[in-house]
Phi, psi and omega in degrees: 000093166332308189291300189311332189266347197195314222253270210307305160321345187259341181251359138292337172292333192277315190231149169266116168224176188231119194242139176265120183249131191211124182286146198254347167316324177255141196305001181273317185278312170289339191303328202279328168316292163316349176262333192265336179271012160317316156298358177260137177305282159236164215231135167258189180242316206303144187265148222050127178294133172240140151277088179244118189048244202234062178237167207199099168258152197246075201099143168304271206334335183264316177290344187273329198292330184249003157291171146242085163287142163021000000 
């Protein structure tokens, strides 16, 4: 996983934020998924999900497109 691995550590040397990792195999971690896509315009399928404020990216392909990585 590019983003966890690469993406997300180069916008932590840029910004302060605070990241949650959370396995979705277990029912507590998805139900808390499911209450966080509430806040959201629209719900993806693609994995890995990011949560910024009250954004919701879906898939690497959706986070480098509407993201500026490096």
């Amino acid at each position: 996983m590019e983003i966890l691995l690469k993406d997300i550590p180069a916008l932590q040397q840029r910004y302060d934020f605070q990241l949650n990792k959370y396995d979705i195999d277990i029912l507590e971690n998805y139900e808390l998924l499911e209450t966080m896509e509430q806040n959201v315009a629209e719900i993806g399928e693609d994995l890995p999900i990011i949560f910024v404020g009250d954004s919701a990216f879906y898939g690497p392909d959706e986070f480098h497109g509407k993201l500026n990585v490096l």
